[in-house]
C-alpha positions as CSV (number, residue, x, y, z in Angstrom):
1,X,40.5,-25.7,-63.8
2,X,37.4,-27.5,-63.2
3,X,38.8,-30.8,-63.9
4,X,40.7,-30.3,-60.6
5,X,38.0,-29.7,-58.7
6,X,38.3,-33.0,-56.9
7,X,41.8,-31.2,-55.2
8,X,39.5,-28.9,-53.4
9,X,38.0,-31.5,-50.3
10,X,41.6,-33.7,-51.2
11,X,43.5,-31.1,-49.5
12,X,42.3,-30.5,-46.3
13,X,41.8,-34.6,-46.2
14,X,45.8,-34.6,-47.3
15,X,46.5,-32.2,-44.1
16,X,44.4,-34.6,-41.6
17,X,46.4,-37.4,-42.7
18,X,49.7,-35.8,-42.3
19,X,48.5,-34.1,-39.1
20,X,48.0,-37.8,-37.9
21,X,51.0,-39.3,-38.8
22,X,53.1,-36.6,-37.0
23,X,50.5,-37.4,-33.9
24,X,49.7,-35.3,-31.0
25,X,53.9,-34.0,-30.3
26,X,53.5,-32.2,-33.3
27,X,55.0,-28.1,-33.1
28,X,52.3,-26.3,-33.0
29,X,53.7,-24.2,-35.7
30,X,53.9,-26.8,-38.2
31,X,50.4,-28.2,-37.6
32,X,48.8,-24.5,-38.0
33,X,51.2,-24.1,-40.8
34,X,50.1,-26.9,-43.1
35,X,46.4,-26.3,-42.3
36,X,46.2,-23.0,-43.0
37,X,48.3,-23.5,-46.6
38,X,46.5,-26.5,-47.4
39,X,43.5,-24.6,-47.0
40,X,44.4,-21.6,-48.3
41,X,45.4,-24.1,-51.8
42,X,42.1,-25.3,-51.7
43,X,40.3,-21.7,-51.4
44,X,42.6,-20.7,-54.5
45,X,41.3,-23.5,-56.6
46,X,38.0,-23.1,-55.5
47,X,38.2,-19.1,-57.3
48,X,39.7,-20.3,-60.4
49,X,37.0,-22.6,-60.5
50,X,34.3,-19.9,-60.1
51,X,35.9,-17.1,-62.2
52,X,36.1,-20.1,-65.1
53,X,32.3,-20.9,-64.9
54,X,31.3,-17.3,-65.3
55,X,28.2,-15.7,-64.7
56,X,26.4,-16.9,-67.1
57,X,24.3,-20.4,-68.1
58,X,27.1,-23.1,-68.1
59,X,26.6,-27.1,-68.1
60,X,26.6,-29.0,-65.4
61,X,30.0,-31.2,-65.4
62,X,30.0,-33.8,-63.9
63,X,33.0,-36.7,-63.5
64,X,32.0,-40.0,-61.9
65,X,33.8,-42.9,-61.9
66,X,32.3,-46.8,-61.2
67,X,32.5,-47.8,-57.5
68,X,30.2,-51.1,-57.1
69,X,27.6,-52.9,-59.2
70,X,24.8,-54.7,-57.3
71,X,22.7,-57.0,-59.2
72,X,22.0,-54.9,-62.3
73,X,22.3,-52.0,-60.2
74,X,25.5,-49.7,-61.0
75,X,26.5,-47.1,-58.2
76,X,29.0,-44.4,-58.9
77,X,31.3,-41.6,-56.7
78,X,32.9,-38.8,-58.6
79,X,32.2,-35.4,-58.2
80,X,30.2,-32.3,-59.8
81,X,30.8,-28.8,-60.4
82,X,28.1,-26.2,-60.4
83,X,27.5,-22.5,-60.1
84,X,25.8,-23.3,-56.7
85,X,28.6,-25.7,-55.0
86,X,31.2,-23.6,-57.0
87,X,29.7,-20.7,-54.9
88,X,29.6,-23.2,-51.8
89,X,34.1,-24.4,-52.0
90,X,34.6,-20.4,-52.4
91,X,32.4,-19.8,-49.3
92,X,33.8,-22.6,-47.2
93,X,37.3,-22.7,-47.8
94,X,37.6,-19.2,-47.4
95,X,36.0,-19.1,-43.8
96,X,37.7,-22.5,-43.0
97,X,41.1,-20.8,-43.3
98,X,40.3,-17.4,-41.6
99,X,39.1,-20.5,-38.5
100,X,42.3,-22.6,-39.1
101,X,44.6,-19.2,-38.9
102,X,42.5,-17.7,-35.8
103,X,42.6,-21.0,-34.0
104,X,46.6,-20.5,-34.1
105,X,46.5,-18.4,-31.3
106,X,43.0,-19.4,-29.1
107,X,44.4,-22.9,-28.8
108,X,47.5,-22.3,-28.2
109,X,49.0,-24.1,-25.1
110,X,45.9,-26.6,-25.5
111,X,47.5,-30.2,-24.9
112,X,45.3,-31.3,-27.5
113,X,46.1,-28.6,-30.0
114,X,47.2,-31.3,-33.2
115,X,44.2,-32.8,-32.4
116,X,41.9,-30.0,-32.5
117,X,43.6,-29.3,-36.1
118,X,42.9,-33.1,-37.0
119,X,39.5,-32.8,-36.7
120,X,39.0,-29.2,-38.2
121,X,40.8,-30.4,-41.6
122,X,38.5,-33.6,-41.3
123,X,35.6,-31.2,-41.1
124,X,36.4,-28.9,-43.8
125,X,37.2,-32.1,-46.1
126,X,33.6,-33.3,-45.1
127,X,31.9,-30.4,-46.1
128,X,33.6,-29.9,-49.4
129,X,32.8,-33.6,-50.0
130,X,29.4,-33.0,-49.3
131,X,29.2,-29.9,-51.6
132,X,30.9,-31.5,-54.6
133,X,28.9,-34.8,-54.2
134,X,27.3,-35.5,-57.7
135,X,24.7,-38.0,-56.6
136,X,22.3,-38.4,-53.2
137,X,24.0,-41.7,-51.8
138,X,27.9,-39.5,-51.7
139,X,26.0,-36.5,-50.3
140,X,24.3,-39.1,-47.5
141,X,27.6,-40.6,-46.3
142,X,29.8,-36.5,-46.6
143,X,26.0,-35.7,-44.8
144,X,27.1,-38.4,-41.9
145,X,30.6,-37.6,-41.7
146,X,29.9,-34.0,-41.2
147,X,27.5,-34.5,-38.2
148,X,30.6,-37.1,-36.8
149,X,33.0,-34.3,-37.0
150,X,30.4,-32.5,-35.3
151,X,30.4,-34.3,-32.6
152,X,33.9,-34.3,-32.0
153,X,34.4,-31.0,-32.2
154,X,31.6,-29.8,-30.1
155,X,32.8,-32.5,-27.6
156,X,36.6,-31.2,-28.0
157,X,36.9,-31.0,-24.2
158,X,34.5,-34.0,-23.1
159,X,36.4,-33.5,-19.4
160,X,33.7,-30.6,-19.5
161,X,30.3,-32.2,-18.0
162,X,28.3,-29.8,-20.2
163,X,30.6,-30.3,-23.4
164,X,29.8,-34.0,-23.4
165,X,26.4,-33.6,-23.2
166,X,26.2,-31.2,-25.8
167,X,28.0,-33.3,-28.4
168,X,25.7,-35.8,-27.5
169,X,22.3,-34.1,-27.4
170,X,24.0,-32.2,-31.5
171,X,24.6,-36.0,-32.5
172,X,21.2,-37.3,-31.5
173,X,18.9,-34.5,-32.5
174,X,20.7,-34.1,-36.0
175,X,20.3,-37.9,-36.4
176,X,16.4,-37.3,-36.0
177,X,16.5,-35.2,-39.1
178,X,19.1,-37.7,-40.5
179,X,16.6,-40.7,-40.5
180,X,13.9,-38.1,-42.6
181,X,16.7,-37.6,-45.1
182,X,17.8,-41.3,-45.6
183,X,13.7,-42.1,-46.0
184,X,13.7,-39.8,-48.8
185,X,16.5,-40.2,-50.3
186,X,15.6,-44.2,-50.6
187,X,11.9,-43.2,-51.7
188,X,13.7,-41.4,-54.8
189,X,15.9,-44.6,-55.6
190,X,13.1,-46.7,-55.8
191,X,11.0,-44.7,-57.9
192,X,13.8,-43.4,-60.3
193,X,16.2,-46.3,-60.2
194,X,19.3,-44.0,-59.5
195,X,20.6,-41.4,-56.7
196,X,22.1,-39.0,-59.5
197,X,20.5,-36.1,-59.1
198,X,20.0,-35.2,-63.0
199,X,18.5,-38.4,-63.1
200,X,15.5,-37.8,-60.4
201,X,15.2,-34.4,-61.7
202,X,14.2,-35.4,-65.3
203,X,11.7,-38.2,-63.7
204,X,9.8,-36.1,-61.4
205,X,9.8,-33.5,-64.9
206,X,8.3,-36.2,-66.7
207,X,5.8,-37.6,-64.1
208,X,7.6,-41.1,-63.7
209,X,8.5,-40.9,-60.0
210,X,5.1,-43.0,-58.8
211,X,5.3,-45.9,-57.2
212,X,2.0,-48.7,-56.8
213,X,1.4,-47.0,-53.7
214,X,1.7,-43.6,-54.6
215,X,1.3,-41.0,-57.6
216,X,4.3,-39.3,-59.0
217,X,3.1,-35.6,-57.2
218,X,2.7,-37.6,-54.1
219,X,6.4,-39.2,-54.0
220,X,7.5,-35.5,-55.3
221,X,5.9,-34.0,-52.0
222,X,6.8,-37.1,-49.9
223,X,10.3,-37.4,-50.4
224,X,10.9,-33.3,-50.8
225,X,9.2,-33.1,-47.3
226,X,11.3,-36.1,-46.2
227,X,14.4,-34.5,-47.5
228,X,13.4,-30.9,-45.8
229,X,13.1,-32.8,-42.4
230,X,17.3,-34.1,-42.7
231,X,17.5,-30.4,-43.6
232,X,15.7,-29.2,-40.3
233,X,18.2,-31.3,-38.2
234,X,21.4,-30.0,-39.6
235,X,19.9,-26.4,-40.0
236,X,19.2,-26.3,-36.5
237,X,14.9,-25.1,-37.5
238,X,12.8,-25.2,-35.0
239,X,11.8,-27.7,-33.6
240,X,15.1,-29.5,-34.0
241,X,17.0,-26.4,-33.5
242,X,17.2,-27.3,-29.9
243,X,21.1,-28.5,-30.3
244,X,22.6,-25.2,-31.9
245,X,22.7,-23.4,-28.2
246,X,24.4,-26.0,-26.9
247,X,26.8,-26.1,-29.1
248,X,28.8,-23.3,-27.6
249,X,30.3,-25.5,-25.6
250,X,32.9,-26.6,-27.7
251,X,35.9,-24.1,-28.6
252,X,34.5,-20.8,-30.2
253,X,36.7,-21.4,-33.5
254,X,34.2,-24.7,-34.0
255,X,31.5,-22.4,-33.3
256,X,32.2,-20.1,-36.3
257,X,33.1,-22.8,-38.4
258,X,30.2,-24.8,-37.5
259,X,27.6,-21.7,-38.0
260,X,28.9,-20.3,-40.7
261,X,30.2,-22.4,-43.3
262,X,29.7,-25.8,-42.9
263,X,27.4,-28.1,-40.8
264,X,24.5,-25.3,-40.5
265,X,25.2,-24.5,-44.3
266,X,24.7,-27.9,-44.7
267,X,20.9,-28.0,-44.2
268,X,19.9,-25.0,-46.8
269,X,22.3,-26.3,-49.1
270,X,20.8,-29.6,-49.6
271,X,17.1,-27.9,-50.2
272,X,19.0,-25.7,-52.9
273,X,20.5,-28.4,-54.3
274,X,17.5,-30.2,-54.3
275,X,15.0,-27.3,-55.4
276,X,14.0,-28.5,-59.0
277,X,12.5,-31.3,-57.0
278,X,10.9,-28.8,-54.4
279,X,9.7,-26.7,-57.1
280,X,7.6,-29.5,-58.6
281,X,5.5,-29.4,-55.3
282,X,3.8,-26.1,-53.6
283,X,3.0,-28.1,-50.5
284,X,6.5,-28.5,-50.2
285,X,7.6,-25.5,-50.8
286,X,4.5,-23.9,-48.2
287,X,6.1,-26.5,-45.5
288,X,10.0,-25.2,-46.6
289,X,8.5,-21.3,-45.9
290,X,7.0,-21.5,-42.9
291,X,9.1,-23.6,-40.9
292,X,11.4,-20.7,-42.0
293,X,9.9,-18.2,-41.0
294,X,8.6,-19.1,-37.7
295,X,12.1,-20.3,-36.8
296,X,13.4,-16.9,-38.1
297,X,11.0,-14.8,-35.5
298,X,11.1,-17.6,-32.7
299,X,15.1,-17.4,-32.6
300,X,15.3,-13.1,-32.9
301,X,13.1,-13.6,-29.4
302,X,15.2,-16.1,-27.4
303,X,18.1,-14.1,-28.3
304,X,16.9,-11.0,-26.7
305,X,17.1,-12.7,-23.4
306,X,20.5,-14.2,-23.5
307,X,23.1,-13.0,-21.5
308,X,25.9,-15.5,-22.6
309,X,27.5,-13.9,-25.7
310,X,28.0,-17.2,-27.6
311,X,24.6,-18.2,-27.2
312,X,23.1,-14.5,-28.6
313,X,25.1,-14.9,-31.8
314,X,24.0,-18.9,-31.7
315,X,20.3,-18.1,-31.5
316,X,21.2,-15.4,-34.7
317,X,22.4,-17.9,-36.6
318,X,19.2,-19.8,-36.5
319,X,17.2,-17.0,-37.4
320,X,19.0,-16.1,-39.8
321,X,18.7,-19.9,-41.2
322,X,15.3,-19.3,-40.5
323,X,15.1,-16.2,-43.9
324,X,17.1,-18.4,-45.9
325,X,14.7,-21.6,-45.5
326,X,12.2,-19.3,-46.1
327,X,13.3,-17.5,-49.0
328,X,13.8,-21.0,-50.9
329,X,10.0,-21.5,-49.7
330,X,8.7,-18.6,-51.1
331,X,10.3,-18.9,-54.6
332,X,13.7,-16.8,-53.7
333,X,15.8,-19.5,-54.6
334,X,18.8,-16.6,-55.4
335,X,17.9,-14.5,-52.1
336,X,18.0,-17.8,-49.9
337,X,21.9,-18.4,-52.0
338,X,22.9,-15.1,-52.0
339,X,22.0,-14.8,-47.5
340,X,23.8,-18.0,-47.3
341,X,26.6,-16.5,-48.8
342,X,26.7,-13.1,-47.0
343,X,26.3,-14.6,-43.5
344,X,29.2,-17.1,-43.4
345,X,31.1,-14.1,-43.7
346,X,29.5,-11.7,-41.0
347,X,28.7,-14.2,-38.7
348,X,32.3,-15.9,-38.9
349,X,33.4,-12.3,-38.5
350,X,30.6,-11.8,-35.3
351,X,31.7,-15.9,-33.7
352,X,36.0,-14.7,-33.7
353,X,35.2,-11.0,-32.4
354,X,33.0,-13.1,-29.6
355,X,35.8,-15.2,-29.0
356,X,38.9,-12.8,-29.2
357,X,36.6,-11.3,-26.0
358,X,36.5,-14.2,-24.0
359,X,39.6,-15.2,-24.4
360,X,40.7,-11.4,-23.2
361,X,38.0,-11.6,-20.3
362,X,37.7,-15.3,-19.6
363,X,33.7,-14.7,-18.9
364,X,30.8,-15.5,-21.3
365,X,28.6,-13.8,-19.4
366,X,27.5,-9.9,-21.1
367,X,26.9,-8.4,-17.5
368,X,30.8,-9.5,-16.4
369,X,31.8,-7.3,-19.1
370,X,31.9,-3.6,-20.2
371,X,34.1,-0.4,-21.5
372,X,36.2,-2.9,-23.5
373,X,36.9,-0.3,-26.4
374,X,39.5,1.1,-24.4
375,X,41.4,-2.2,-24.1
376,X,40.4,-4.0,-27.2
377,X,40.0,-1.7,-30.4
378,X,40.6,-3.8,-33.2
379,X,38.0,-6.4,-31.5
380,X,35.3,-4.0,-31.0
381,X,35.1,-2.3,-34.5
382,X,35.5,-5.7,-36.2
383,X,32.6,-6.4,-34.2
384,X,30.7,-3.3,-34.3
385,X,31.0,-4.3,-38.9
386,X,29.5,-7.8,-38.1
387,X,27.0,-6.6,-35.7
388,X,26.1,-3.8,-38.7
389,X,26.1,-6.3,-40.9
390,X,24.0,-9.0,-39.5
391,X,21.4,-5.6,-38.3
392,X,20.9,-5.4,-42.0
393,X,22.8,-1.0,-42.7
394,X,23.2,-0.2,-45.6
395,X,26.1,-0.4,-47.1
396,X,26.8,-3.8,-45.2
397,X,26.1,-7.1,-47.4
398,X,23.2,-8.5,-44.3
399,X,21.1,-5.0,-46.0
400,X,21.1,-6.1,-49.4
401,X,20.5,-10.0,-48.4
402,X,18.2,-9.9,-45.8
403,X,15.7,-7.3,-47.7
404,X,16.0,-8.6,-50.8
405,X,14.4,-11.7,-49.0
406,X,11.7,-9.9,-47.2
407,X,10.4,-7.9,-50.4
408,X,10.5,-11.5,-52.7
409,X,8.4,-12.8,-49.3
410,X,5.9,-9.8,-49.4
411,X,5.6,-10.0,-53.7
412,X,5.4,-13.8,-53.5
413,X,1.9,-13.1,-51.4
414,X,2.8,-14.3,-48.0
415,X,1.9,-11.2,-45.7
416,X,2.3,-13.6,-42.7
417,X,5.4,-14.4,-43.1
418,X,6.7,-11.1,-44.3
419,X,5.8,-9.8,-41.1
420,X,7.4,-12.6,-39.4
421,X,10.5,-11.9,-41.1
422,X,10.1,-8.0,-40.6
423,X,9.8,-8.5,-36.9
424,X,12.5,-10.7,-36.5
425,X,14.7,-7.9,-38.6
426,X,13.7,-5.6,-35.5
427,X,14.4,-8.2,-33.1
428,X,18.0,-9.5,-34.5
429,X,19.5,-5.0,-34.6
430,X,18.5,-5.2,-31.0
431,X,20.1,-7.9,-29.4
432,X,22.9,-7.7,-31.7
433,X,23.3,-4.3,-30.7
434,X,22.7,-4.9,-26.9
435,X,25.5,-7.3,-27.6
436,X,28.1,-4.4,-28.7
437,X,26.8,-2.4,-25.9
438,X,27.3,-4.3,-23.0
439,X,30.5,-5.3,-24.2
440,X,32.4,-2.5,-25.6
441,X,30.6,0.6,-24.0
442,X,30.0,1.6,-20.9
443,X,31.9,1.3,-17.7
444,X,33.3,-2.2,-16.9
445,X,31.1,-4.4,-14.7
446,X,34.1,-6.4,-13.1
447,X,37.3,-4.6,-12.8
448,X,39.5,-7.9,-12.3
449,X,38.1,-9.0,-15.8
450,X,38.6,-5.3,-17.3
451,X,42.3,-5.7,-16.1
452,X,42.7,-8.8,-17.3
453,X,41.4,-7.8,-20.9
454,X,43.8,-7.5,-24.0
455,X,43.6,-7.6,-27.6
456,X,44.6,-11.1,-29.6
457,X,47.8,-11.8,-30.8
């Protein structure tokens, strides 16, 4: 099956297509319907693909095919199948689908609905691309294209003052980052000759990656650091993690999609991708760790003052970035993976429970809420199992991800930032928890919005 892996980002690029030929008159029914399936084909593929690597050492394979030669230069597109991006198509399609069905009913009546389904499938085709990219200069343009989908999603309804400045404050801050990324990314070429990532590996291995200017552990260091800083900007660390927040202006299906499986993913994914490099250079790895970790404590605090419900789980999210970037810094290269992996799910889980609620309530705001138990079940103990989860209780997959990174931290010898990340563990079961309380509990705040309130369809 993994010959066919190139069917995985084709599919949800095949629905765009056809979602833009029918244009915006499109049923509604029809437009869900061929995303979702489209999807769904592509998460399918994606697990026959897994299952047939196995668990075990495999090869790399790679298929690449030529796309333009420049001077003596030959430059190729294809793509590449891995455990780790293997892993990655699972995570993503599966969470883009659960978005694409659950969007079926939040946008529904929205006079932009085909549209909103144009650019999801665009989205999820972008991140796929980017995952199954077997060379730096096809990861740089998917890289791009995801923060362009970004911005249109975020800025879905730019008649909203706020949602068109928060589209624009994601675009430029991510493009801050962006710049860091291309720098390193050229700084490689130049010194190895090629973007293939095999290629730069075996170079920096073999102590060939100087340049007259600079020593082959320099450029290592340079361009990992470089590369970590594009990294920053997508993965919302601080201090570019100022545009996550905002975010939340755009529909709250973008929201989970966006901080769970693709354009935050995006960041950690590229320094896992990358880490043979990263591994050739402690001060790169020291830089990865504590950015990490500070932005893991830093983002656990500014959630426990939120009172918009959105914004709590947004601030989450970039802690929780925060002990993934940090367990790649510490040496954790599986525990950073393995968190990546576990948190698309909860916090996916966590972003649609958020949004089934104001949808029901039309409020943001926790302290217009209360008592919704009563009138929402199904909402409340699917939240209650995210909100367990992302607390880190046992059995829940955040317990065995999130410690597993904080006890490779401590036995890695960085006490600091074990206690950054044992803190922030504190910090995230509280808010999350005031979250579930001054939602579901209690006795409702504003009795208009109470009788207003009613589970999804």
């Amino acid at each position: 099956m993994v010959q066919y892996a190139w069917l995985v980002p084709l599919l949800p690029l095949v629905a765009y297509v056809f979602l833009l030929v029918l244009g915006r008159r499109a049923p509604e029914g029809i437009v869900a319907g061929v995303s979702v399936l489209l999807t769904l084909g592509s998460f399918v593929l994606s697990v026959l693909i897994f299952r047939q690597l196995g668990p075990g050492p495999q090869d790399v394979v790679t298929y690449t095919f030529h796309w333009l030669t420049v001077g003596s230069r030959t430059f190729q597109v294809g793509y590449q199948v891995t455990h780790l991006n293997a892993l990655m198509m699972v995570v993503v399609t599966l969470v883009s689908t659960l978005v694409l069905l659950f969007s079926k009913a939040y946008m529904h009546k929205d006079e932009r609905f085909p549209v909103f389904y144009q650019y999801l499938n665009l989205f999820v085709f972008s991140m796929l691309g980017l995952v199954v990219s077997p060379n730096l200069l096809q990861l740089y343009v998917f890289w791009e294209l995801v923060g362009v989908c970004s911005y249109l999603l975020v800025g879905f309804w730019y008649f909203k003052p706020e949602a068109a400045l928060a589209a624009k404050k994601s675009f430029i801050v991510t493009r801050i980052g962006d710049v860091g990324l291309f720098t390193g990314i050229i700084l490689l070429f130049l010194s190895a000759g090629s973007f293939d990532y095999h290629t730069i590996f075996q170079a920096a291995d073999a102590h060939k990656l100087g340049l007259s200017w600079i020593s082959n552990n320099g450029l290592i260091t340079l361009s990992a650091i470089l590369i970590f800083i594009g990294a920053v900007g997508k993965s919302a660390q601080f201090p570019l993690h100022v545009w996550l927040p905002d975010a939340m202006e755009g529909p709250t299906p973008v929201s989970a999609l966006i901080h769970a499986a693709t354009m935050v993913a995006a960041g950690v994914y590229l320094v896992a991708r990358m880490y043979p490099l990263f591994a050739l250079s402690p001060t790169a790895l020291s830089t990865v760790a504590w950015i990490g970790g500070i932005t893991a404590l830093l983002a656990s605090l500014i959630a426990l003052t939120q009172r918009d419900i959105k914004r709590v789980v947004a601030y989450s999210t970039i802690s929780q970035l925060g002990y993934m970037m940090m367990a790649l810094g510490v040496g954790g290269y599986v525990y950073g993976v393995f968190h990546l992996m576990t948190h698309a799910f909860f916090k996916a889980l966590l972003f649609l429970a958020a949004g089934s609620v104001i949808h029901a309530v039309d409020t943001q705001d926790l302290f217009e809420m209360g008592g919704l138990r009563k009138k929402m079940p199904v909402t409340t103990w699917t939240f209650l199992a995210g909100a367990l989860a992302l607390a880190g209780i046992v059995p829940f997959a955040g317990f065995w991800s999130k410690d597993d990174i904080l006890v490779v931290t401590l036995q890695s010898g960085h006490t600091v930032l074990y206690v950054f990340g044992l803190v922030a563990a504190f910090a995230t079961a509280f808010y999350i928890f005031r979250v579930f309380f001054l939602t579901f509990t209690g006795e409702p705040r504003v009795q208009e919005k109470y009788n207003h309130a009613h589970e999804g369809s």
